[in-house]
N, C-alpha and C positions, 0 to 999 in steps of 0.2 A: 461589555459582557465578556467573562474568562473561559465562559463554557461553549464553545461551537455544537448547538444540542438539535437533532431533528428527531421528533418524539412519535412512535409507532403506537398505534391499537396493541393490547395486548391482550391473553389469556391469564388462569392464574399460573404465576410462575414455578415451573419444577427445580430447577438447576439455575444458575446464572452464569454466562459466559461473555468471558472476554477475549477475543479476536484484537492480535499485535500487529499494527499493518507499520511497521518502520522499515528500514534499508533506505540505500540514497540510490539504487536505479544504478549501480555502476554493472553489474554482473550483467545485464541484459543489454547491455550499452548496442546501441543506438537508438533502440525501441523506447529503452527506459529511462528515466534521469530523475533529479531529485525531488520535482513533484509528480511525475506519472511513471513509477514505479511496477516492477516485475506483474505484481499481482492486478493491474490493472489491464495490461497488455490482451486483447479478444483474439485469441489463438485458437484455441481449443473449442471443439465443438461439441454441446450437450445430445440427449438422445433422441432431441429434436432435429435433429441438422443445424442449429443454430450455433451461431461464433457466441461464446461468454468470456468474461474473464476469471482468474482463479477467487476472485474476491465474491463474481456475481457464480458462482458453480459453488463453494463454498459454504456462502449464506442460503440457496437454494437445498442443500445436502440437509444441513442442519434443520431448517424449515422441515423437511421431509422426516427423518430421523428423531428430532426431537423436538416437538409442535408448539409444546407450552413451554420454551427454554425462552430465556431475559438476556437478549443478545445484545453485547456492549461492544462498539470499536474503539481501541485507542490509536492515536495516529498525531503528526504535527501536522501544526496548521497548515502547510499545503498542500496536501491531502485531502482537504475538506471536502474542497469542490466536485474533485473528483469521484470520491465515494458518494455525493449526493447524486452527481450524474448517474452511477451506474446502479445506485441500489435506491433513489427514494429517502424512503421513512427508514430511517436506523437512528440509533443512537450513538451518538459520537462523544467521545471524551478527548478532548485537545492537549497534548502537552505544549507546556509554551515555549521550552525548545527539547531539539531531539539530542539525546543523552544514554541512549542504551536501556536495556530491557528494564533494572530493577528501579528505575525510577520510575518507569513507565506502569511498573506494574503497582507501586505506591499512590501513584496517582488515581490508577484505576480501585483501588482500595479503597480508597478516600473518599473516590465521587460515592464509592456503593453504599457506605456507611454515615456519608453526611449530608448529601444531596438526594440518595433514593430511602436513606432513613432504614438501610439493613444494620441487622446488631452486628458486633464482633466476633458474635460466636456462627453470624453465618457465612458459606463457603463461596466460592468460588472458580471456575475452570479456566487457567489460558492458555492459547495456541495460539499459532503464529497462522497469519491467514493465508496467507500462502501456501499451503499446505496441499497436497493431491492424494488421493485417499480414496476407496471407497466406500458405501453407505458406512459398512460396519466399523471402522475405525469412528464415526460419530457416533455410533450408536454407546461404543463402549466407553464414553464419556462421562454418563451416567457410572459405570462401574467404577472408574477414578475417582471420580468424588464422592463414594462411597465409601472410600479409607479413611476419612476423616473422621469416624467415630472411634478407631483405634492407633490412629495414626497421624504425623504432622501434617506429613505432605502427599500427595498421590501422585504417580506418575504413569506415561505409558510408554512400553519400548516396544518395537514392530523385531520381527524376528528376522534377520538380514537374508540377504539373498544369494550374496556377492560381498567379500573381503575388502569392506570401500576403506577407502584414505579418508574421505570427505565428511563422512558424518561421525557423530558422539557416539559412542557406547555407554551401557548402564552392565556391572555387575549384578549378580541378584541370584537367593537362594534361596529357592520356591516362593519366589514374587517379592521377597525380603530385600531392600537394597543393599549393597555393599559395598557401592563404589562406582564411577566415572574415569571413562579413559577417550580424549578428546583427540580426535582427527588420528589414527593413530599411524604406521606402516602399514601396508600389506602382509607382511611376515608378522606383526602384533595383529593385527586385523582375524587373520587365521589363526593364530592361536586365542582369541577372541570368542570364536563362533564355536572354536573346540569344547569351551566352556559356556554354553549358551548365554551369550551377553545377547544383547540386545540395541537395533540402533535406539538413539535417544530421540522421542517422536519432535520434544518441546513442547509437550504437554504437562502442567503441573495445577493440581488441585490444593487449594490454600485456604485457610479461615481467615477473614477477613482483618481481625485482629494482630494473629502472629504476622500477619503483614507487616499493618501499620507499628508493633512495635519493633518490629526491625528497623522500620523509618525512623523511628523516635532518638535512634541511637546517634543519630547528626540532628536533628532539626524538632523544638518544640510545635506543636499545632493543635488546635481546639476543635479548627473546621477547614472545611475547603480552602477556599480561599486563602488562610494564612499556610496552608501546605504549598499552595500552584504559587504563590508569593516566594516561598523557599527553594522551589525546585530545582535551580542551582546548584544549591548548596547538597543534595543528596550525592551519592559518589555516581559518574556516570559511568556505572559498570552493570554485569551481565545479569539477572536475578539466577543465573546457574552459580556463578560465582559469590555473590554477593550471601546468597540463604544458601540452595539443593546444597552447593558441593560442603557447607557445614552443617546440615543437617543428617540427626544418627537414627531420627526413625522415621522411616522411607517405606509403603509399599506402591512395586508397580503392577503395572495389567499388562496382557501380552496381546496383541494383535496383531494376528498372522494371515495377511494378506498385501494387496498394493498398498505401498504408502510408499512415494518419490518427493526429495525437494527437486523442483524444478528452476535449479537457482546457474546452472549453466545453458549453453544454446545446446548444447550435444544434448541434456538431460531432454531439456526443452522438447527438440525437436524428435524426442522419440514419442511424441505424444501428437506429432502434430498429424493430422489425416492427408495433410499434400504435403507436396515439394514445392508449391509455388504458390506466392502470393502477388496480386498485384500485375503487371505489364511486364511479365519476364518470359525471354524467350532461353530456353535452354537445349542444346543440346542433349541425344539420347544417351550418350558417354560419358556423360557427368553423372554417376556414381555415387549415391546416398548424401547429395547434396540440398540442402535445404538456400531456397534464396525468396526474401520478401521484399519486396520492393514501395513501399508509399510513398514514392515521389511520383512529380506526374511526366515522368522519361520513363524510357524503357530501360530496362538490362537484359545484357546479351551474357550467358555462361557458356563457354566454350569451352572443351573437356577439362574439367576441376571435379577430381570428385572427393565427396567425405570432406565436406565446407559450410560453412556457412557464408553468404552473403550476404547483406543486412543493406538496407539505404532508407536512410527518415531523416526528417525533416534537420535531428541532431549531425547528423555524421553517416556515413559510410564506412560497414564493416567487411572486411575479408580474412577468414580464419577456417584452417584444419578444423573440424570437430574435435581433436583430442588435445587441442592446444586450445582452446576457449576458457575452460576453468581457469587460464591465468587472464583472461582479460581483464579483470578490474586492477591490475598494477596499472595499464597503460590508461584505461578509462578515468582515473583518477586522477591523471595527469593533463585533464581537459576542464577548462574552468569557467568555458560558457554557459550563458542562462541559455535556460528550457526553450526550444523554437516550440516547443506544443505542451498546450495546457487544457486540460476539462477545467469548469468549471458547472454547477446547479442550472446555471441555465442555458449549456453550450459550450461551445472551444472556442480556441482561439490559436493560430500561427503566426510563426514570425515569417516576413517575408524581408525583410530587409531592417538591419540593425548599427550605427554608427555610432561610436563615443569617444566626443572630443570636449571643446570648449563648446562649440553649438550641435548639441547630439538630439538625433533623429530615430526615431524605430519605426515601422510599418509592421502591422498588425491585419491578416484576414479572419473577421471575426464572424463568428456566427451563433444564431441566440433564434433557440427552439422557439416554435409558435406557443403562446401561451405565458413565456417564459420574462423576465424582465432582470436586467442589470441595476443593480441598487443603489438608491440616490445619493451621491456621494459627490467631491470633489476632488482636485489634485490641487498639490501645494507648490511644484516641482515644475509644472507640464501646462502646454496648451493642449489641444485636439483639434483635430478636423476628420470629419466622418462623411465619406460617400459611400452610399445607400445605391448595391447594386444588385440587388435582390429580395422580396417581399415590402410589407408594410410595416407601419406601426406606430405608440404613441412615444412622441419624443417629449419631457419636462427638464425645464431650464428654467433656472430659480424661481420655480411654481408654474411655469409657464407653461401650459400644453402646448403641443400642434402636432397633426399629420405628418409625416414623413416617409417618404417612398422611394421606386426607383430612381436615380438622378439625382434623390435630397444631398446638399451639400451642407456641413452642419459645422460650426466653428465654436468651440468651445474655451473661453480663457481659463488661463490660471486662475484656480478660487472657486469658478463658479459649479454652482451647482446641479446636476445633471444626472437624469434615468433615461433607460429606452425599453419601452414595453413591445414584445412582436407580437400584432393582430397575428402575422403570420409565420412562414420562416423567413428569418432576417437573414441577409447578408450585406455587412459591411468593409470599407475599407476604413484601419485607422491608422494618419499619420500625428505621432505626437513629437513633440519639438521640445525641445529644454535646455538645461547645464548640466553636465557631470552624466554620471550611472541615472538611465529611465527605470525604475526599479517596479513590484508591483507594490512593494508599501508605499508608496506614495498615495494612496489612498485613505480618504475619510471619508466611512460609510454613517452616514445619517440615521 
C-alpha cells in the first residue's frame, strides 16, 4: 500500500489544509534528528500546564479556530509513527522519498483530487507545521483562501518586529504582491520594514489544478499512483521557487501579531517556561542559560551563561545562544542512525550499536498497553527479547502464547512475529546479523 493513511470522523468540510511536516532534525540537533524532528520535540507548554509538541499545539489551534477544516499531513515515511503517536486519527499523505517543498505539495494535490475525489477547480491552504502563532494567524486562513476567486495564489506576511536576517520577505502594494527578498542583511532588512514588506509566514493558497498542471510540466499522470511512481522525476526544489517566485498575480493578508519560526535553540528557548529539564543541577550565575537533560546522569552547569546545553540520547550539545543558528553546518557532519524513535504503538532506544562483519544493536523498547507491534518479519536479523516489564500476547508463525516478566523470546531470521501489550510492555531487544541492522529490514504482513 503507497498511502500511510489514518482516517478521522469528520464534519462537512469548509477549507482544506495541508500541514508540511519535512526538515531532517539538523537545526534542533540533539533533541531532533531525521525521524523525530523539531516539530515533534514536547517543550512547550499549553494553557493547561501541560508539555505539547508544535505539531500537537498546532492541530489543537486549528481544531479550535476552524472546526470543520479537512486537515491533511504531508510527511516521509519516517515520520509516520511519530505523528500517529502524538496525534491519533489524522490523515497522512506519505511522500516516498523527501525532495523539497514543491513535490511535496504535487503530491498533496494529487491525493486531493484523485483519492478524496476534489475537482481541480477546488482550493487548498499549506503551511509548514511548525509554525508558532497565535489563534488569529489560523483563523485568517480562511481570509487566504479567499483570493482565489480573483486571484492565482494567496498568501500571508506577518508584519516584522525586528530587522531579522533569517526569514523571507514579501513586497506588496495594498496587499497586491510585488515581489520576494530572501534572508536578506540587516541594513536590506531595514530598509525592508521602511517600505512595509512583510516576513514571509509559508502560507500559500492554490487551486488544486494550477498545481497539478505545474506537475505536468516534467511528468505525465492520470492518477495517484502513476504520479507517487514519478516522484523522482519532479525537480526536488522549493514550491517558493518552483510556482510563488513566477507567479504575477499574488494577493497577500497581513497578520499582525505573534508569529516565530522556532527553528534555532536561542528562538526555541525564548519560549520555553524553565531553564531546566530533567536531572540538572545549576548554578545561580549561570545567566539566561537553557540546559535539558534526558539522559539518566546528571549535569552540573557551573557559571556559563547565555547557552545552551543539550544531552539525548543522539549527542551532547554545548553552544552560546547567538552562535546556534550555525549548528546545522556541524550537525550535518554527523551520520549516525536515530538512538530514539516514536513509533503508533510506542518508542524505542538504542542502547548499544556495533557494525562489523557480525553486527549487534540493543534496543529498549516499549509498547503502550493496548497497543501491538505488527506481524512482520526480518530478512537480515535474528531477535531475542527479554520481557522486563508488563504482559502480553506474543504470536510466532500463528502461534500464540503468554509472555511476561522474565519471558525470554528468540526469534530467527524469516520468521514471523507480533507482540500485543495486555499491558505496558517493556522489553530488551538484542538483534544480531551482517552488515548495516537498518529498520527496512522489515516485512509487515
Amino acid at each position: 500500500m503507497i498511502i500511510d493513511t489514518i482516517f478521522a470522523e469528520r464534519n462537512s468540510v469548509s477549507m482544506n489544509i495541508v500541514l508540511l511536516s519535512g526538515g531532517s532534525g539538523k537545526r534542533l540537533w540533539p533533541l531532533s534528528n531525521d525521524t523525530f524532528s523539531k516539530q515533534f520535540l514536547k517543550l512547550l507548554k499549553n494553557d493547561k500546564g501541560n508539555y505539547e509538541s508544535m505539531v500537537q499545539r498546532v492541530i489543537r489551534q486549528i481544531s479550535s479556530c476552524i472546526p470543520e477544516s479537512n486537515v491533511f499531513i504531508s510527511c516521509n515515511k519516517t515520520q509516520v509513527g511519530t505523528l500517529q503517536n502524538q496525534l491519533g486519527s489524522i490523515e497522512v499523505i506519505t511522500e516516498p522519498s523527501r525532495r523539497n517543498t514543491f513535490p511535496a505539495v504535487v503530491l498533496s494535490a494529487a491525493y486531493l483530487h484523485y483519492v478524496k475525489n476534489l475537482s481541480e477547480d477546488d482550493t487548498f491552504v499549506i503551511l509548514p507545521i511548525d509554525v508558532y502563532a497565535n489563534d488569529g494567524y489560523f483563523k485568517l486562513l480562511t481570509s487566504v483562501n479567499g483570493f482565489l476567486s480573483s486571484t492565482n495564489i494567496g498568501l500571508m506576511g506577518a508584519i516584522p518586529t525586528y530587522p531579522s536576517e533569517k526569514y523571507g520577505y514579501i513586497n506588496h502594494i495594498e496587499g497586491k504582491v510585488t515581489g520576494f527578498i530572501e534572508k536578506p542583511t540587516t541594513a536590506v532588512a531595514e530598509e525592508l520594514l521602511s517600505h512595509n514588506a512583510l516576513w514571509n509566514c509559508g502560507v500559500a493558497s492554490l487551486k488544486i489544478g494550477y498545481v497539478l498542471n505545474h506537475a505536468r510540466k516534467y511528468v505525465q499522470f492520470d492518477d495517484f499512483e502513476s504520479l507517487y511512481e514519478q516522484y523522482d522525476k519532479l525537480p526536488a526544489s522549493s514550491l517558493d521557487y518552483e510556482v510563488i517566485e513566477k507567479e504575477k498575480s499574488m494577493q497577500v493578508v497581513v497578520y499582525n501579531s505573534n508569529w516565530k519560526d522556532l527553528g534555532t535553540w536561542n528562538t526555541f528557548s525564548e519560549e520555553m517556561d524553565t531553564n531546566t529539564m530533567g536531572n540538572v543541577l545549576m548554578s545561580e550565575n549561570s545567566q539566561n542559560t537553557h540546559t535539558l537533560n534526558m539522559l539518566n546522569i546528571p549535569i552540573i552547569v557551573q557559571d556559563i551563561s547565555d547557552a545552551m546545553v543539550i544531552a539525548s540520547y543522539d549527542g551532547i550539545l554545548v553552544t552560546s545562544k547567538s552562535e546556534s543558528p550555525q549548528l546545522k553546518d556541524l550537525a550535518e557532519q554527523i551520520s549516525t542512525r536515530p538512538m530514539y524513535e516514536q513509533r503508533h504503538w510506542g518508542d524505542y532506544r538504542v542502547l548499544d550499536y556495533h557494525s562489523s562483519d557480525n553486527t549487534y544493536l540493543t534496543k529498549r523498547i516499549h509498547i503502550a498497553a493496548g497497543k501491538a507491534i505488527s506481524y512482520q518479519y526480518h530478512t537480515k536479523r535474528s531477535e531475542v527479547w527479554t520481557v522486563v516489564s508488563g504482559k502480553g500476547i506474543l504470536t510466532i508463525e500463528d502461534i500464540d502464547s503468554i509472555v511476561s516478566v522474565g519471558s525470554v523470546i528468540q526469534i530467527p531470521v524469516g520468521a514471523k512475529h507480533s507482540l500485543l501489550a495486555a499491558t505496558d510492555m517493556v522489553f530488551i531487544e538484542v538483534q544480531l546479523g551482517q552488515g548495516e541492522l537498518e529498520e527496512e529490514d522489515i516485512v509487515r504482513l
